[in-house]
Structures are given as C-alpha cells and as structure tokens.
N, C-alpha and C positions, 0 to 999 in steps of 0.2 A: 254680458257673458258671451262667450264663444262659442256660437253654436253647439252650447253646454249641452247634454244629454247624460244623463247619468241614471245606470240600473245599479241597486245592492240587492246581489244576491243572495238569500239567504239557506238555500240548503246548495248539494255538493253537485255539480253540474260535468262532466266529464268534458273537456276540453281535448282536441285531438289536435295537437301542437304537432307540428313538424321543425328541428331543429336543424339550419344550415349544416353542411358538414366541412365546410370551407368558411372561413373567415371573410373571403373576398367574394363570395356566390352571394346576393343578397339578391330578389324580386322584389322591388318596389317603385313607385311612380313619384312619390311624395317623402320628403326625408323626415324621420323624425328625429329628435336634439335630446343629448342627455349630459346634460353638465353637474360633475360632481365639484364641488364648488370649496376651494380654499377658506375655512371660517375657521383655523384653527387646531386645536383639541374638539372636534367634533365631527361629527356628521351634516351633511346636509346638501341633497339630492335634487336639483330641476329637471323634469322630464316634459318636454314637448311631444303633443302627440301631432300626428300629422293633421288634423283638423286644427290644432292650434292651440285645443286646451292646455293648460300652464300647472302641473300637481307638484310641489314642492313638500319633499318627505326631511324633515328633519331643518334644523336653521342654526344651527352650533351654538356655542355658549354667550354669544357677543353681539353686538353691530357690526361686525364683520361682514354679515352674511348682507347686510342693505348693498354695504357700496360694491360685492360681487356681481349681486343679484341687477343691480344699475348698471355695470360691464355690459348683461345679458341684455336686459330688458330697454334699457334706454331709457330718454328724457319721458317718455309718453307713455309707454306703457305698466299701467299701476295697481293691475290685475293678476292674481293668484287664481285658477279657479278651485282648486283644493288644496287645502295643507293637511300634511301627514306627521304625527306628532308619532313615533313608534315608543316611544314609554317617556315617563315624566322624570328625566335625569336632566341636568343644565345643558353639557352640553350637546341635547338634541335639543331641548325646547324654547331654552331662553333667547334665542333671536327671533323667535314669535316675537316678543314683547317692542324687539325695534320695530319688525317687519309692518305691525296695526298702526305701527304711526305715518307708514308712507305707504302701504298698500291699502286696498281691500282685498275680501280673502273672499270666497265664495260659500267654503262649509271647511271645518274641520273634523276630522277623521283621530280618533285617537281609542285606546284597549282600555279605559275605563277606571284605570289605576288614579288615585288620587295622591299626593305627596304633600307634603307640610313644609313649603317652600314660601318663604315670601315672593320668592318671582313667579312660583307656579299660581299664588293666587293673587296677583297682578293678569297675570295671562289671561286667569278665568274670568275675573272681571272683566278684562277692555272686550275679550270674547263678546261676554255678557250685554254691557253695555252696544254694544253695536248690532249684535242683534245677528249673529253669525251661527248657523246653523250646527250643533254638534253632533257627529254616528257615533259610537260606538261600533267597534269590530272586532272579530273575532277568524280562528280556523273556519273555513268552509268559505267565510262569506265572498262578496265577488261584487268587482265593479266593472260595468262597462261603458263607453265610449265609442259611439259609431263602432268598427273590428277591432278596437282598444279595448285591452282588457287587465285589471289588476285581481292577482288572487292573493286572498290572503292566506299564509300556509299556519301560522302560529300566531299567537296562543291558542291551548285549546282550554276547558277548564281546567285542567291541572297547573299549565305553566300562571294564567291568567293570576293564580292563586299563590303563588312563589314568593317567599320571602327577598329573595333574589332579584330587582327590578330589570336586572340583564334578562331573566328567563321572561319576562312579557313583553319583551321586544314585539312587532306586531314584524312580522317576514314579509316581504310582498314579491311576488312571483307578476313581472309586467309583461304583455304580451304586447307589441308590436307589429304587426301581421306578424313576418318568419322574424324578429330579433327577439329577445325572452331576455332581460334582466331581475336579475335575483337580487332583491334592497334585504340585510339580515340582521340591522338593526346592531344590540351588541349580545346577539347569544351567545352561549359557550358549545362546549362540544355537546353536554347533555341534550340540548334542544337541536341540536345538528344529528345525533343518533336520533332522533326520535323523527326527525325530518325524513332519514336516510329509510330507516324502518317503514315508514305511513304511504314514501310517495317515492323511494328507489329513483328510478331513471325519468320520472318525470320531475324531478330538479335539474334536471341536465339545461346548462343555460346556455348564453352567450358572451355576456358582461355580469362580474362579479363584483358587489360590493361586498369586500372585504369584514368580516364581523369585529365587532369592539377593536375596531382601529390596529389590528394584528396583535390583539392578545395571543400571547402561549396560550391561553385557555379556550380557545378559538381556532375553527381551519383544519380541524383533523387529517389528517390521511386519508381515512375514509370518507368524510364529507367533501373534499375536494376532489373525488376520483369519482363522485356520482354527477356531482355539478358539472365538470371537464368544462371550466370555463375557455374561452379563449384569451379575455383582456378581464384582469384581477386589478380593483383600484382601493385602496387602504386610503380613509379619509382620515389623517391624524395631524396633527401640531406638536408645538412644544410641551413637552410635559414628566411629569412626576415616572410615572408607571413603566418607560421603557418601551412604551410601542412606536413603531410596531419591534415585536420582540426576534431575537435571531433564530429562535425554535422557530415561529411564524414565519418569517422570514424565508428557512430553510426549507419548509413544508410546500411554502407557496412554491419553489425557486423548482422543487423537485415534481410539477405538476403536471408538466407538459400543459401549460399556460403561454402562449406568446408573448403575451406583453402584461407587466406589472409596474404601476403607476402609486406613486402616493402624491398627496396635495401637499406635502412639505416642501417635496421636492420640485413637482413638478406645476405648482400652483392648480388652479381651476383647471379643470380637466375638460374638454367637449369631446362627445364624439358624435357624428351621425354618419348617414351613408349617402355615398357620392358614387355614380355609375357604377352600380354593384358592390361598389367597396365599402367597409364601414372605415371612417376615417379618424382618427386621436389627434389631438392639438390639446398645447398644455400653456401655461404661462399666457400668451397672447390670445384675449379670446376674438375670435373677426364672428359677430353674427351671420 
C-alpha cells in the first residue's frame, strides 16, 4: 500500500473548506490527478491524492475501464487503494468484475444496496473470494488521508431506502487541500434539493461530476447555482436515453461554468494543477 492511512468518520465533523475564487489561484506544492475516464455509458472516476493513494469511484459497464485505467497507470502499477461502487446499477459497477482480474483493490466502499444481477453477484463473489475488505456508507460518514479528505453527502436513511436505485447514489464531496470535487453519482434533482436544503453553500465546489450522465432529470438550476462549479464533466457514451439531454445541456451552458467536458467527446479527461493553474487535457493522456 501507499502509505495508506485511512479514518471513517462516523458522526458529522464540521470542515472549514475555503474555496479558490479564481480557477487559476491554486496553493499547493504537490499536484494531485483527477481522471474521469472514457468507459462508455458510464461512470467512472480516478482520483490521485498527493501522497499517492489511487480511489477509483465507479468502473462503467465493460472492460473498457482496464485498458483506460492501463493508459494511467502503466505496465507496473496494479494497485487500487480503494474502489467506490456509488449504487449497484451495471454501468457503475460492472468493470469491477474486469478491474479483480488485473488489479488488487485495497477495500471496497459501497451504500449497502443489494441487486439480483448475475454480474453484481460475480462481483460479490471474487470480492469474497480474495478477501477484500467491504464499508458500508452513508451521509455523515467521512474519509480521511493525510489533509485528504472524502465526505460523504447522501444517502441518508430515507434515500438509502428508495425504490429508485438512482436516489442511493452514494454523493462524495473530495477535498484536496483548496480543490473540492463533487462525484453525484446519478441523482436526480429530488436528492439535489435535498442536498441544496441540508448543506446550501457548503456544496460550493470546484470540478463537477455531472449527475446521471446529463439526465433532464438531473442539474437543476438551483443545484447548479449552489455548486457554481468551474469545470462540469458528463461522463456518458452511446446510448438509448438521450444523454446528455438538451434541457441538461442548456442548464449546464447557462451556468456561468468555464469549461464543460464530456468523455464522448472529448475521451479520458485529466486534470491536475501545474504552477497555480489547475490544468484539463483530454483525448491524449501524458502521465
């Protein structure tokens, strides 16, 4: 492991975030790496922190996500130190099932929901069998990493409980010393009012993952005017549904957002920060 250290918090810890108010004003010594990663119709999230730990939220529908993840990672390195499973739909979770046959994983993190999936109990199994540590999480709870830090905003027991498997998306609020990324998993706008309601201007972020791939049912007006992301990135593919949608689309467009990025277009996404600046590259990734 990487100089793993890891706390889960379990009651509600008041965090006193300071958000840049410039895109290009960043304080830091050490860069950390955020690659949203072309797998598809899905989601699926690497975040480097500056010690080095490797958290992987989400792995899309396919093997896609290995030969990305091999772009990143390279010939040698064959470590995950945490995977983030945000609810049991394919495509977040089914590139688990490639990821155990060429990674190890360190713990998996997931909200607890069970599904009647042949690939979801493939996943549990090889879990199982390897002997890979699972949390359960929830609103309140809290991870940290040396000044790294992931909050978890949602589910709370109501959503947990939702027939709806979008509404137990598992929200994660990452702190970086000053950069803050909001993962939303694919909530709709009901779990975004309820977001907006509980925690107002402490959503306020820096990089937005875009929810359910720019569902119209997702992005509200008002949930984008709390967040006031700077860089919006819709992780989507080819598909049925129409995302991301022109409502979504237009919500996003009308945000006062700099930059909006999707992995259709603009493939694997990185960004980190380089002498102040936080930087986007797409398509070609150079570690």
């Amino acid at each position: 492991m990487k100089n793993l250290s890891w706390v889960v918090v379990l009651a509600v810890v008041g965090l006193n975030l300071f958000v840049w108010a410039q895109i290009i004003f960043l304080d830091r010594s050490i860069s950390p790496k955020i690659y949203f990663l072309n797998v598809g119709q899905g989601d699926s999230t690497l975040v480097e922190f500056p010690t080095g730990v490797q958290i992987l939220t989400d792995a899309g529908p396919s093997k896609k996500v290995v030969g990305e993840l091999g772009k990143i990672l390279g010939e040698t390195d064959h470590y995950i130190d945490l995977a983030i499973i945000t609810h049991p739909q394919l495509d977040h979770f089914n590139g688990f099932n490639e990821i155990l046959e060429r990674y190890e994983v360190g713990a998996f993190i997931v909200n607890g929901r069970e599904v009647d999936l042949p690939e979801w109990k493939s996943l549990v199994a090889k879990i199982s069998e390897r002997k890979i540590p699972v949390i359960i999480l929830a609103a309140t709870d809290k991870i940290k990493n040396a000044e790294n830090k992931i909050e978890i905003l949602s589910p709370d027991q109501n959503f947990i409980q939702s027939g709806e498997l979008n509404d137990t998306s598992l929200v994660e609020l990452i702190q970086i010393k000053n950069l803050k990324l909001l993962l939303t998993g694919d909530i709709g706008q009901n779990v975004e009012k309820y977001l907006v309601k509980k925690l107002g201007s402490q959503l306020k972020t820096d990089i937005l993952k875009v929810a359910h791939h720019g569902s119209k049912f997702s992005s509200s007006n008002e949930f984008l005017g709390v967040v006031n992301p700077k860089v919006a990135v819709i992780e989507v593919g080819d598909n049925r549904y129409g995302h991301p949608t022109p409502e979504a689309i237009q919500r996003l467009s009308e945000a006062n957002i700099l930059k909006i990025l999707r992995t259709d277009q603009d493939g694997t996404i990185k960004t980190l920060t380089e002498n102040k600046r936080l930087k986007l590259f797409s398509a070609q990734i150079d570690k």
